[in-house]
N, C-alpha and C positions, 0 to 999 in steps of 0.2 A: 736514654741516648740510643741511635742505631745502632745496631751490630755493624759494624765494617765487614759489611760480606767479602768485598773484591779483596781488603787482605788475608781475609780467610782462602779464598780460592785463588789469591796469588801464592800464600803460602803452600797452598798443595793438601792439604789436610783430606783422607781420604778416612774410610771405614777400618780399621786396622793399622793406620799410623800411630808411629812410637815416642813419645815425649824423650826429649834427653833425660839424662839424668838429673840434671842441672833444675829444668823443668817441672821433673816431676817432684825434687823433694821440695820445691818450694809450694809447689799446689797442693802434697800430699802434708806436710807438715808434720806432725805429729801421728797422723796415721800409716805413714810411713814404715814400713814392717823387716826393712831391709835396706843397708845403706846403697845396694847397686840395684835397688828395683824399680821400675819404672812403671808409667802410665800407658795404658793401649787407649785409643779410641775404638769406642763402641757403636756409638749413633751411625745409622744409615746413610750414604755418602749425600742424598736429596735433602736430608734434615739437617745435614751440616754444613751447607751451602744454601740453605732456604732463603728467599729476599723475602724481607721483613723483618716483622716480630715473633713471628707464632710459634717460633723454637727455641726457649728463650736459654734453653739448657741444652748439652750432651751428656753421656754416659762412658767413663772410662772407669776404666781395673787396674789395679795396680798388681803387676807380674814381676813376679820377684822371681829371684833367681835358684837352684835345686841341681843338688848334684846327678839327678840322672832323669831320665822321663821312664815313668813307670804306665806300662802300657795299658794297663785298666783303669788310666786315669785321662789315655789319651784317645783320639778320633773321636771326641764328646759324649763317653761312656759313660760319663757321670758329670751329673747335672749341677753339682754343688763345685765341683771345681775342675779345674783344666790343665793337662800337662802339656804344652808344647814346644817346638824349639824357635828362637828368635834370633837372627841373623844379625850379628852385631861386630862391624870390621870385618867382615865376611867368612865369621865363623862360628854357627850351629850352637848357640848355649841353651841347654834347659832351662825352661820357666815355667812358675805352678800361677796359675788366677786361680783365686776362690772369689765364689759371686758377693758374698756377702762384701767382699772389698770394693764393691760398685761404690764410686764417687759422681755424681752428677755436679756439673761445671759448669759455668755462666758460659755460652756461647759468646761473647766476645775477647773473652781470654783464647780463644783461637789465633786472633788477628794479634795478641801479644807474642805467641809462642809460633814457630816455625819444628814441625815433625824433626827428629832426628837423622840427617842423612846419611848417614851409618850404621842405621837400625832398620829393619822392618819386618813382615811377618811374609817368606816364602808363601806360594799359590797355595799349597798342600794345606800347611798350617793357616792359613788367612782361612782358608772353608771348613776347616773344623773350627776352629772360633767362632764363625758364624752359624755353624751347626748348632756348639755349645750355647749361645744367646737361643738362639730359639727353643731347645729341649726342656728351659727351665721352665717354659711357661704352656709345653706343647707335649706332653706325656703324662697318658694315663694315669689313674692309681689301678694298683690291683686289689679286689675286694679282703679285708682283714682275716677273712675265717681262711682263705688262700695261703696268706705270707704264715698266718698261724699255721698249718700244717707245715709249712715250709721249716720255720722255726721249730718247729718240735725235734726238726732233725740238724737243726744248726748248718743250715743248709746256705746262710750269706758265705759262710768259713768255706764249708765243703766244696763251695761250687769255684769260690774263687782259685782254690788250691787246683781242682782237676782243669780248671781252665790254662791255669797262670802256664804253662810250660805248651800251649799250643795259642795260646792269645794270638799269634802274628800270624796265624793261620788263618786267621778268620777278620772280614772287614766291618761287619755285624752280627748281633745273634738277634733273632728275633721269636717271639714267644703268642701262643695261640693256646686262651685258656675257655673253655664252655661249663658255664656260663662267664662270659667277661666281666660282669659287673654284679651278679647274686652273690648274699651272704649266705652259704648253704650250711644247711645241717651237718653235724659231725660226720652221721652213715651215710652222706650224700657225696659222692665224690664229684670233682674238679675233673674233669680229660684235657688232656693237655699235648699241644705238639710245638716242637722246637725247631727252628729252622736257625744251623750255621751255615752263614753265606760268606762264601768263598771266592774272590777275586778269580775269573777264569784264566789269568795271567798264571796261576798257580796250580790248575787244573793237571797242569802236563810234570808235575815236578813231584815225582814218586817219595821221596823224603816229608813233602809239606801233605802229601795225602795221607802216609802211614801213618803221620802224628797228628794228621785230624780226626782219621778216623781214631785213633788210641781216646782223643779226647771224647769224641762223641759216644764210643763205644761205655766208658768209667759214667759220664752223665750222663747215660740211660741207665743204669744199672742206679747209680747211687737216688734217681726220681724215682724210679719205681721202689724204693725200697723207703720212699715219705709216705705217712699215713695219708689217707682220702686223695690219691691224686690218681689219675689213670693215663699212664702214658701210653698215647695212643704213636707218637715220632717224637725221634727223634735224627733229625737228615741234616747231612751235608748237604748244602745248595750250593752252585755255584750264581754269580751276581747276574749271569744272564739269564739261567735257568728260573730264578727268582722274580715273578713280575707283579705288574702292577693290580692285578687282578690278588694276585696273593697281601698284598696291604691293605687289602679290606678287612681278612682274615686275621691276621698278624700284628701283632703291635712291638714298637722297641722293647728289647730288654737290658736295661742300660743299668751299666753299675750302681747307679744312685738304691737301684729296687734291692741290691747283695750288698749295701753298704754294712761294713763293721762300726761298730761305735768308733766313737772319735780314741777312746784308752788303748782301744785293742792295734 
């Protein structure tokens, strides 16, 4: 049977629309993981208006609800799941996506369901979602004799701790390791430089420097003190200072790479 495009795109269905609630537990069913959580649309706004057949599916998540947004989980620092806030009666609730909650959905269940008009995802948050979708399948690995040196000094913990208390300081961190992709020998070190990039918004506000630098300053000292690494920087950048020339250099360093086990 056709997909009923024209009621999909009279409905309004965009990349980042929110199922009611209503909606989503009847789609989610049993996988349903909270009675107030809902469905995000995932699929690209061309592929959910496509005329024809060739898209015979979309991709939503189901974002349940979470008493707070915890900031190393949000602006798509980690790959594996996503904190942000969703506007619902026009008021700011935290919500957690994990990927593995991806449901793929008959694209003509579109033209049955109508987006929630009391829910959607702010600008802010709609571009880190779409950040978050592409990170999964668009970042590096780093080579294992690397993370092992890391780990020897339990360094997922360490780093998260000296970060946690300047995270808002910083709008990325990004990470430059030589060799990028050798398994090296034990007496073969890693050099290593670290760029926190800093919103120039932020540049001028003496409080958010002091405690950037406090952070930068604890994670130079506690890198140089992991076996085989050689810390050649580590710098505050601010986002304009930071260019495109330097992402040749540089790759994300995104929580997924300092993830704790799931106990801890």
């Amino acid at each position: 049977m056709p997909i009923d495009v024209p009621a999909i795109i009279g409905h309004g269905w965009r990349q980042g629309s929110l199922f009611t609630l209503e909606a989503s537990q009847a789609l989610l069913g049993e996988k349903q993981t909270h009675a107030n959580s809902r469905l995000i649309l995932a699929s690209q706004d061309c592929d959910i208006v496509h005329r024809g057949n060739g898209e015979p599916f979309v991709d939503t998540f189901e974002a349940k609800p979470i008493p707070v947004l915890v900031p190393t989980e949000s602006r798509a620092r980690n790959a594996r799941q996503l904190h942000l806030p969703l506007s619902v009666h026009g008021v700011a609730q935290p919500h957690q996506i994990k990927f593995w909650s991806r449901l793929a959905l008959p694209r003509e269940r579109l033209a049955e369901y109508a987006p929630d008009p009391l829910a959607f995802l702010i600008p802010a948050a709609l571009k880190w979602f779409r950040q978050w979708l592409g990170s999964r399948y668009d970042r590096p690995a780093l080579p294992d004799a690397f993370n092992n040196r890391l780990a020897a000094r339990d360094a997922r913990r360490a780093i998260r701790e000296i970060l946690a208390p300047c995270e808002h300081c910083f709008d990325d961190l990004y990470l430059q390791i030589d060799p990028a992709d050798d398994e090296l020998e034990a007496n073969i070190p890693y050099a290593m430089r670290v760029a926190l990039i800093m919103s120039e918004l932020n540049t001028g506000s003496e409080g958010i420097i002091a405690l950037a630098q406090k952070g930068q300053t604890e994670l130079d000292a506690f890198l140089r003190s992991c076996p085989g690494i050689n810390v050649q920087a580590i710098e505050v950048i601010s986002n304009v200072e930071f260019t495109l020339a330097d992402l040749d250099l540089y790759r994300p360093w995104d929580y997924t790479d300092l993830s704790l086990p799931d106990a801890e």
